[in-house]
C-alpha positions in Angstrom: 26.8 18.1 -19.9 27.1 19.4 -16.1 28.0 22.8 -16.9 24.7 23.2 -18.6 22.6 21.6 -15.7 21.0 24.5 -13.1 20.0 24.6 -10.1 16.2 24.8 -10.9 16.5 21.5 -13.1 14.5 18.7 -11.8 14.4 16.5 -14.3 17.1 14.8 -16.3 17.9 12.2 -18.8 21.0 10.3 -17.9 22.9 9.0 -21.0 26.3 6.5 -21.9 27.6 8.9 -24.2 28.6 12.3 -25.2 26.9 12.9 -28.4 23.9 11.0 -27.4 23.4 14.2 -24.2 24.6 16.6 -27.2 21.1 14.6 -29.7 18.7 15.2 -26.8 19.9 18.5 -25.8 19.7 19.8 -29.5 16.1 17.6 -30.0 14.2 18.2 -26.9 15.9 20.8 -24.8 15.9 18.3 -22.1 18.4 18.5 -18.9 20.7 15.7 -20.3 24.3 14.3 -19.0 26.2 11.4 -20.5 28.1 9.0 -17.6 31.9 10.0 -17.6 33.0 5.7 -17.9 30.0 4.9 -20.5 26.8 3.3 -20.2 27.1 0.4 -18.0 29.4 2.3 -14.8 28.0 4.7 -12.5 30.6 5.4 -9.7 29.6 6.2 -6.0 31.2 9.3 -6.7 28.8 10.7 -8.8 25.3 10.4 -6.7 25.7 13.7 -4.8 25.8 14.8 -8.6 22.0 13.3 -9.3 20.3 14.4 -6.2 18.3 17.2 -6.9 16.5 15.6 -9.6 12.9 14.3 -9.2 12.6 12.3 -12.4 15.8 10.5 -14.2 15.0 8.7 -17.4 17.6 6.4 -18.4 18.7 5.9 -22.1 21.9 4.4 -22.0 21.9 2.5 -25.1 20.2 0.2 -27.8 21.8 -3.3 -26.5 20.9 -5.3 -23.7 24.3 -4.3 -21.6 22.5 -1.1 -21.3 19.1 -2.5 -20.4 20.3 -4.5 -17.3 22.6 -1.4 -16.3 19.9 1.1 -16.7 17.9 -1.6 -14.2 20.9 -1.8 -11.9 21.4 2.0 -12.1 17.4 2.9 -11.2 18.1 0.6 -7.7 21.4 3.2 -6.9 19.2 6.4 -8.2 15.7 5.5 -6.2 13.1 3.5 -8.3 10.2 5.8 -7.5 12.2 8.6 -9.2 13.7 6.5 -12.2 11.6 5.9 -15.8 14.0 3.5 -18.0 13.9 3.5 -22.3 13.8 0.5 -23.2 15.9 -0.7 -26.4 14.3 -1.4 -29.6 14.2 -0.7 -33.4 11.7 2.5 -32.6 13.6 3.4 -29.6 17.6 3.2 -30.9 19.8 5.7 -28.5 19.6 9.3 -28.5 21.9 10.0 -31.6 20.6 7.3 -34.1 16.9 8.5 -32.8 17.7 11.7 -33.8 19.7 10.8 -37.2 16.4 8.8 -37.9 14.4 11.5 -38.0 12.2 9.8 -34.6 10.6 12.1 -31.9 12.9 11.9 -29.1 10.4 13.8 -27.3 7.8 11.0 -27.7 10.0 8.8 -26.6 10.9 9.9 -23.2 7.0 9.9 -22.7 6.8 6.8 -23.1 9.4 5.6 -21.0 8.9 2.4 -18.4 8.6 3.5 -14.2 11.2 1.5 -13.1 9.3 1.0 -10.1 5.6 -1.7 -10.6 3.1 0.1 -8.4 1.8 -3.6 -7.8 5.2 -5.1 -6.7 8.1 -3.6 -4.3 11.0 -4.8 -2.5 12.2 -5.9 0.9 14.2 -2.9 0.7 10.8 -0.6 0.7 9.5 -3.0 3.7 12.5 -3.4 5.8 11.2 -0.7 8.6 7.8 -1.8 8.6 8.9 -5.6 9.3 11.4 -4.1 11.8 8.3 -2.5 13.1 6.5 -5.1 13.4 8.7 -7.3 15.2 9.3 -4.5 17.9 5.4 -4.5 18.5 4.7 -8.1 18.2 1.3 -7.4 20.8 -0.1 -4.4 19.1 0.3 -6.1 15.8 -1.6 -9.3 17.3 -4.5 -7.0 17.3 -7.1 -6.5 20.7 -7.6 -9.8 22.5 -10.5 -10.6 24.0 -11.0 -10.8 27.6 -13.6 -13.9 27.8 -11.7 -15.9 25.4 -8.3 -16.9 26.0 -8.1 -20.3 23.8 -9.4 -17.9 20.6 -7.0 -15.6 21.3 -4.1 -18.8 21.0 -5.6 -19.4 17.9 -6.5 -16.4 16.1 -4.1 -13.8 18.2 -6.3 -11.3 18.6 -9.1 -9.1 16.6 -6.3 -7.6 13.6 -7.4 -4.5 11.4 -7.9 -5.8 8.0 -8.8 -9.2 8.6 -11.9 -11.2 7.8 -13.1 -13.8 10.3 -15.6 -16.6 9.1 -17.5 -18.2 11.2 -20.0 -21.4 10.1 -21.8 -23.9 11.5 -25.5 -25.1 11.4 -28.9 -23.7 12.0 -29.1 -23.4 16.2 -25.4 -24.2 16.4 -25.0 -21.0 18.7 -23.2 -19.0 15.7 -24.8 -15.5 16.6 -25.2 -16.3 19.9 -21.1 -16.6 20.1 -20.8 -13.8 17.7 -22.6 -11.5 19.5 -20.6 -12.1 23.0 -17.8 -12.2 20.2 -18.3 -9.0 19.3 -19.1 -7.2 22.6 -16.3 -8.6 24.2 -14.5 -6.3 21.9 -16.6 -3.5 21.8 -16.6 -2.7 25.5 -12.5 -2.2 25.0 -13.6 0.2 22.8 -13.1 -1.3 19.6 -16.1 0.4 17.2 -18.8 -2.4 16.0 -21.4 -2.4 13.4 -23.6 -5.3 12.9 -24.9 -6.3 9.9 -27.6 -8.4 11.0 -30.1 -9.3 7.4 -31.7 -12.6 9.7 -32.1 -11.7 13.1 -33.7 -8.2 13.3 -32.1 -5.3 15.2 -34.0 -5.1 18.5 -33.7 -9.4 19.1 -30.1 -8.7 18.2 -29.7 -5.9 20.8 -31.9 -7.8 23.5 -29.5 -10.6 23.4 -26.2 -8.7 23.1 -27.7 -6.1 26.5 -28.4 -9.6 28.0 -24.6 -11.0 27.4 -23.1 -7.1 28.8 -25.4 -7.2 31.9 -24.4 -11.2 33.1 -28.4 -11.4 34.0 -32.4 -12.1 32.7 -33.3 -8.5 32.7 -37.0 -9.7 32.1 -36.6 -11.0 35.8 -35.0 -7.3 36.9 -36.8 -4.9 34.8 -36.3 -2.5 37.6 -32.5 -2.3 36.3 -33.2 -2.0 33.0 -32.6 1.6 32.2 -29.3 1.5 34.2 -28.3 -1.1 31.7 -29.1 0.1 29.1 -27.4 3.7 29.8 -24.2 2.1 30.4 -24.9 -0.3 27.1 -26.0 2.7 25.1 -22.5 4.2 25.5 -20.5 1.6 23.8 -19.3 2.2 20.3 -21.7 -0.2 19.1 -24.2 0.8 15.4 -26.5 -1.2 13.8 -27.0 -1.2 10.1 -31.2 -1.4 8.9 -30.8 -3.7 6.3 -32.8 -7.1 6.7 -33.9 -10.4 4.8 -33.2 -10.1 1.0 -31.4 -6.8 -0.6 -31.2 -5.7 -3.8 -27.2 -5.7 -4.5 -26.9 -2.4 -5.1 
């Protein structure tokens, strides 16, 4: 069936057999080719022969042989490219589809991604692992300058990650949370506080406290030059307080 593919073809239907190319050719007009050594060998050789198509579907044959090659086959031929016909009574190959009187055409559409979007291999993560291990720090997230032991234990404030943090009423949670938070904050890590107990301005009175290291109600003289240099930190508040509705 080569002599029959063109340049512009991007899609194709790979096939274990020479009349089954010749059925989908005739029933669907379809860019077909059978494998020169049957349906369950697909030399090296051949690739270069398959790489301009976007889409292959595979329909090798009706028995399970033919299954696990067209699985093995859609690992060689990229499985993000690769749809696989799966054998059945409705779904015989190509030439008893089409002696049957079936829509070959519906069954291509229907065809199985050989690729889950839900699962993937090492193979598709191998780089990003490798990337990982070559930025061990970065990938430990932003540590935080007043607390060394937290950053043994937790390694660092990580993109993606939720922290949970409990204890009892006066405990010191939001207390810690807040020097938590602005220790990470003022190396410029962007913070918004969803505070629905403690309102907004006690919040910010206590976190302007932590940056500044002093009672400011002792020093109000030095107020506004604290609260310039707080104001420029990438620090947001949301308005939200006591009981929401969910939406």
């Amino acid at each position: 069936g080569l002599p029959l593919i063109s340049r512009r073809d991007t899609e194709l239907v790979l096939t274990g057999w020479e009349l089954d190319a010749l059925a989908l050719h005739q029933a669907t007009g379809v860019a077909s080719l059978a494998l020169p050594r049957g349906a369950t060998c697909l030399p090296p050789a051949l690739l270069p022969y398959l790489e301009q198509f976007k889409r292959i579907t595979l329909w090798l044959g009706e028995d399970l042989r033919s299954w696990e090659a067209a699985k093995l086959f859609a690992r060689k031929l990229s499985l993000k490219r690769c749809s696989l016909v799966r054998p059945g009574d409705l779904q015989p190959r190509p030439l008893e589809a089409l002696n049957q009187g079936l829509n070959l055409t519906k069954i291509l559409r229907a065809a199985l991604p050989a690729s889950h979007k839900s699962i993937v291999s090492f193979r598709q993560l191998r780089e990003e692992v490798f990337g990982e291990l070559v930025n061990t720090e970065q990938v430990a997230g932003v540590k935080w300058a007043r607390f060394p032991e937290l950053n043994k234990l937790l390694k660092g404030h990580r993109r993606g990650e939720l922290t949970v943090f409990t204890g009892p009423t006066g405990s010191g949670k939001t207390t810690f949370i807040s020097e938590y938070a602005l220790d990470l904050c003022m190396q410029g890590v962007c913070t918004l506080w969803g505070s629905f107990e403690i309102n907004n301005v006690r919040l910010a009175k206590i976190m302007l406290t932590q940056f500044a290291g002093r009672r400011l109600e002792d020093q109000l003289e030095l107020y506004d030059e604290w609260a310039d240099r707080f104001e420029d930190l990438p620090l947001y508040f949301m308005t939200f307080h006591g009981q929401q509705n969910i939406k």
